[in-house]
ZAPA-513882 format. One record per residue: residue number from 0; residue in three letters; x, y, z of N, C-alpha, C in turn. Coordinates in steps of 0.02 Angstrom, whole numbers. Layout:
BEGIN
SITE     n   res      n.x      n.y      n.z     ca.x     ca.y     ca.z      c.x      c.y      c.z
SITE   NUM   ALA        X        Y        Z        X        Y        Z        X        Y        Z
...
This chain:
BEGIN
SITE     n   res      n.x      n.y      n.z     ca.x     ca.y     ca.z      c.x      c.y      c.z
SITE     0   UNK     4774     4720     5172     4718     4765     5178     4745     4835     5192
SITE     1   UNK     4704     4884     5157     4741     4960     5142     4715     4984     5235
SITE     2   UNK     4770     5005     5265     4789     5037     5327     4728     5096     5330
SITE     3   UNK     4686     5105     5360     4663     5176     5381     4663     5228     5434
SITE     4   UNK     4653     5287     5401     4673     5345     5473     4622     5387     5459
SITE     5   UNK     4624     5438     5520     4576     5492     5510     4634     5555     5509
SITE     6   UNK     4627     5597     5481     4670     5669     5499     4613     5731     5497
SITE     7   UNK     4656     5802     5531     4627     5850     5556     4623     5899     5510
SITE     8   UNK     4563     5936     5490     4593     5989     5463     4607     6039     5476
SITE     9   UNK     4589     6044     5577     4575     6108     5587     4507     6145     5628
SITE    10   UNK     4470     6122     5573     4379     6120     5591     4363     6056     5602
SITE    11   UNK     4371     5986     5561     4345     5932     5565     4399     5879     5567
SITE    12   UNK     4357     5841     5612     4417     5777     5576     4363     5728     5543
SITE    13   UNK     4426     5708     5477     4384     5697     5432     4424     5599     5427
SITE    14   UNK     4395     5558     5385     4399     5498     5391     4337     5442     5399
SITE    15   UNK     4352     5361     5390     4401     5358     5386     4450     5371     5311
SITE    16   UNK     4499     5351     5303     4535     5377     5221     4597     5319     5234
SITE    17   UNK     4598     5305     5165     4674     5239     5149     4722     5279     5167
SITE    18   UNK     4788     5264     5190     4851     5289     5174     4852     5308     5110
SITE    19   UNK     4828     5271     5042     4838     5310     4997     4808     5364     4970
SITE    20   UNK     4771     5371     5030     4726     5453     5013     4766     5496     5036
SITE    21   UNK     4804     5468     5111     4840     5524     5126     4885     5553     5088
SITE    22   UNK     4922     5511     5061     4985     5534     5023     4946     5562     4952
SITE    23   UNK     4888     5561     4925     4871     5617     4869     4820     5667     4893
SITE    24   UNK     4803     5662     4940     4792     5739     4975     4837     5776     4985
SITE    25   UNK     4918     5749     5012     4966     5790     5021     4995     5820     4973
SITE    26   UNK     4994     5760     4897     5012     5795     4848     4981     5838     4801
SITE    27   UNK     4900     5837     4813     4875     5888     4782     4879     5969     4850
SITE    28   UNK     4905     5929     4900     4904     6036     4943     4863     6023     4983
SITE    29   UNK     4798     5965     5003     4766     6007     5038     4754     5979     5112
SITE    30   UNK     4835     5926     5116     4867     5949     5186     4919     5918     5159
SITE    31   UNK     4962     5936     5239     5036     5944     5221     5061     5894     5254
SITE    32   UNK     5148     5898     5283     5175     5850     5321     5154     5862     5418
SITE    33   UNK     5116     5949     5427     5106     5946     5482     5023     5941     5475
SITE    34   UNK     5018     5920     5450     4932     5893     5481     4930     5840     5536
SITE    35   UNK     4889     5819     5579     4872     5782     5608     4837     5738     5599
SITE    36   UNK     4862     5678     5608     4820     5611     5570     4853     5557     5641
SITE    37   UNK     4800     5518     5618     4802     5439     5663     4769     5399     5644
SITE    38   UNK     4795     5310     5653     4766     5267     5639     4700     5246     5658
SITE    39   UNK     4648     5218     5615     4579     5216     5639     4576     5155     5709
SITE    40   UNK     4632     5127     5713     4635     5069     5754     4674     5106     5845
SITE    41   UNK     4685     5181     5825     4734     5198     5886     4699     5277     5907
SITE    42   UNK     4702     5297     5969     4695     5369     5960     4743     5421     5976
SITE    43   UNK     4804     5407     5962     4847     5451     5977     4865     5487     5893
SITE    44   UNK     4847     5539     5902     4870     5612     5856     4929     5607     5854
SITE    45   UNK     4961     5613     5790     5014     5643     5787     5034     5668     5708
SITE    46   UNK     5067     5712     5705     5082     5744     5628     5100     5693     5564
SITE    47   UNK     5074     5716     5515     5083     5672     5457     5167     5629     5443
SITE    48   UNK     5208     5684     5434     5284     5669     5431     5314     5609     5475
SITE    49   UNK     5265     5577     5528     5307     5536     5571     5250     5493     5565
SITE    50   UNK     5221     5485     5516     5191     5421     5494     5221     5387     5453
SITE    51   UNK     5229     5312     5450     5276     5307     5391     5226     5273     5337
SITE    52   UNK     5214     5308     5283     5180     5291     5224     5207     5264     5171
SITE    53   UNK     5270     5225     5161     5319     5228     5122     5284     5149     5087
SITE    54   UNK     5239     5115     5097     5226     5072     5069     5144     5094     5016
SITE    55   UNK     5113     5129     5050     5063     5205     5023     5091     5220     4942
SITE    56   UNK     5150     5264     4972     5169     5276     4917     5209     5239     4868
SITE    57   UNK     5241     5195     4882     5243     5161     4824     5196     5120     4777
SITE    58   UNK     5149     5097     4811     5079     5096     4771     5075     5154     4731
SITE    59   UNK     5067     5228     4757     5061     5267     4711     5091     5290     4661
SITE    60   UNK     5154     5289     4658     5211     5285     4627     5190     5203     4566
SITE    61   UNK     5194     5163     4565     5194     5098     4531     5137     5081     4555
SITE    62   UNK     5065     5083     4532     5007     5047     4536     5020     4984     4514
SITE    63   UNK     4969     4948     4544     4954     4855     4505     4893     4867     4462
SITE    64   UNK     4889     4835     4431     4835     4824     4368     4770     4847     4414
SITE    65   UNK     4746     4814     4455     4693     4793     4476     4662     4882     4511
SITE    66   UNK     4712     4907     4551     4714     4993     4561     4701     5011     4509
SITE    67   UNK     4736     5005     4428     4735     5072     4385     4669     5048     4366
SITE    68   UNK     4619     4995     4368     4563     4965     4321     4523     5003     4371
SITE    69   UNK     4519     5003     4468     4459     5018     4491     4469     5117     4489
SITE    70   UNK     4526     5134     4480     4524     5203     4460     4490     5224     4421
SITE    71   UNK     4508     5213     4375     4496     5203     4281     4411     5190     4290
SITE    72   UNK     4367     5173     4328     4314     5141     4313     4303     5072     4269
SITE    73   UNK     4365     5052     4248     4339     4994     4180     4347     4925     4234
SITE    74   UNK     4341     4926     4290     4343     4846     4316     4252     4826     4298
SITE    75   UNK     4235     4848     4293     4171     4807     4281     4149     4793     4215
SITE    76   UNK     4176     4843     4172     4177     4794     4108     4242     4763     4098
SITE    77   UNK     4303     4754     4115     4323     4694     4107     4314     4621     4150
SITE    78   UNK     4287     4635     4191     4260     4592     4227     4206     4544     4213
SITE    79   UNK     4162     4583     4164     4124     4558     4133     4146     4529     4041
SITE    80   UNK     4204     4558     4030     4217     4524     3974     4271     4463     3989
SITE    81   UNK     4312     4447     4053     4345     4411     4059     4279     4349     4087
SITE    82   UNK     4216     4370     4110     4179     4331     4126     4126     4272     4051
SITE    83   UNK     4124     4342     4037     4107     4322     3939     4162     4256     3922
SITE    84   UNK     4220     4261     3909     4291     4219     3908     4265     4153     3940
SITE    85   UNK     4271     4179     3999     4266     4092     4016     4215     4066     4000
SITE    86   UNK     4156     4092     3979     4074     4061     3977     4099     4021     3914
SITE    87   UNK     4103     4071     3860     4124     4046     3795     4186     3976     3776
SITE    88   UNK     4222     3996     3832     4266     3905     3833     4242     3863     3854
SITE    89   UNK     4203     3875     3907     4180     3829     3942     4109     3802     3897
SITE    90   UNK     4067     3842     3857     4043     3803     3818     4058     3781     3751
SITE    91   UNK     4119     3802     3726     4176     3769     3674     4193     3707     3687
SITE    92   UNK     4198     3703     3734     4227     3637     3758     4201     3581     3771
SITE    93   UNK     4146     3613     3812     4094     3565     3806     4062     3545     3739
SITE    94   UNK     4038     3583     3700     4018     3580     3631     4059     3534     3581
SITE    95   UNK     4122     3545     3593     4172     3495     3571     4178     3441     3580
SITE    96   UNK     4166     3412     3653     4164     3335     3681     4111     3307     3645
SITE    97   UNK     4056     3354     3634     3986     3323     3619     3984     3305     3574
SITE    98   UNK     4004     3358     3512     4040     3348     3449     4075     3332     3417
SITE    99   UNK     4126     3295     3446     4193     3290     3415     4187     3232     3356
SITE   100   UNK     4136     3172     3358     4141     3123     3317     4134     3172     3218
SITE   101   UNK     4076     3214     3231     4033     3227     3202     4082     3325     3157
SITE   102   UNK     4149     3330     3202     4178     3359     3175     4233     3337     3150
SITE   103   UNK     4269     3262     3172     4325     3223     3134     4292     3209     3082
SITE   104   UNK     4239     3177     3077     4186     3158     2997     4202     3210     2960
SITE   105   UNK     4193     3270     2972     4180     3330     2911     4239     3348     2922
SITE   106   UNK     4320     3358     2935     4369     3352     2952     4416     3303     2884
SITE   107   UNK     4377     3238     2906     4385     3174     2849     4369     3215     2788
SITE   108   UNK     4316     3219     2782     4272     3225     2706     4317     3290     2677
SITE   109   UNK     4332     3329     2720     4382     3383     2684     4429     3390     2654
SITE   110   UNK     4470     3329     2709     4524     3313     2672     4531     3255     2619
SITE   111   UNK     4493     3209     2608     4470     3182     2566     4443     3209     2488
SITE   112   UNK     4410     3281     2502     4387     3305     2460     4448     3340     2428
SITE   113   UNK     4488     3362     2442     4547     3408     2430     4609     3365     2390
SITE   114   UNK     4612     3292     2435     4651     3238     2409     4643     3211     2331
SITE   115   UNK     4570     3215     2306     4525     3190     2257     4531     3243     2203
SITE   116   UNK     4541     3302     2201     4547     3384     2177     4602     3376     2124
């Protein structure tokens, strides 16, 4: 579960925010390594730089699938097409058990018909 903190800007403190907010707030500028931040679970302040975010950022650095899809906005349509997927096997399959006499018959007759040719 993604770690949270609050940090300062000055006027507000703002939060709560993932570690991996912190580390792309820092990299877009709009705080630095001396901002003041702390864990939502602690109240001791202390500057960004002596937090260690190094697991933060490597998420950010190398995302997993599942990050770049809820970024991206597309987890809900693939979610819904991997959901489509299984509906469709699952009534393939079934359809098949039900069927199967009635598709070896026409299966037969095909190759029968082809044999006869």
């Amino acid at each position: 579960m993604a770690r949270k903190f609050y940090y300062d800007t000055g006027t507000e403190k703002v939060g709560p925010v993932t570690g991996a907010d912190l580390v792309r707030l820092r990299a877009s500028g709009e705080i630095n390594n001396e901002t003041w931040v702390r864990r939502a679970d602690n109240n001791t302040w202390r500057p960004l730089h002596t937090v260690n975010l190094a697991e933060e950022e490597e998420e950010e650095r190398n995302p997993g699938l599942f990050t770049v899809l809820k970024r991206s906005g597309l987890i809900g349509p693939v979610l819904l097409v991997l959901v489509g997927l299984v509906v469709f096997i699952v009534v393939a399959i079934g359809a098949i058990q039900v069927f199967w006499p009635v598709l070896l018959l026409l299966f037969i007759f095909w190759l029968l018909s082809k044999a006869l040719k």
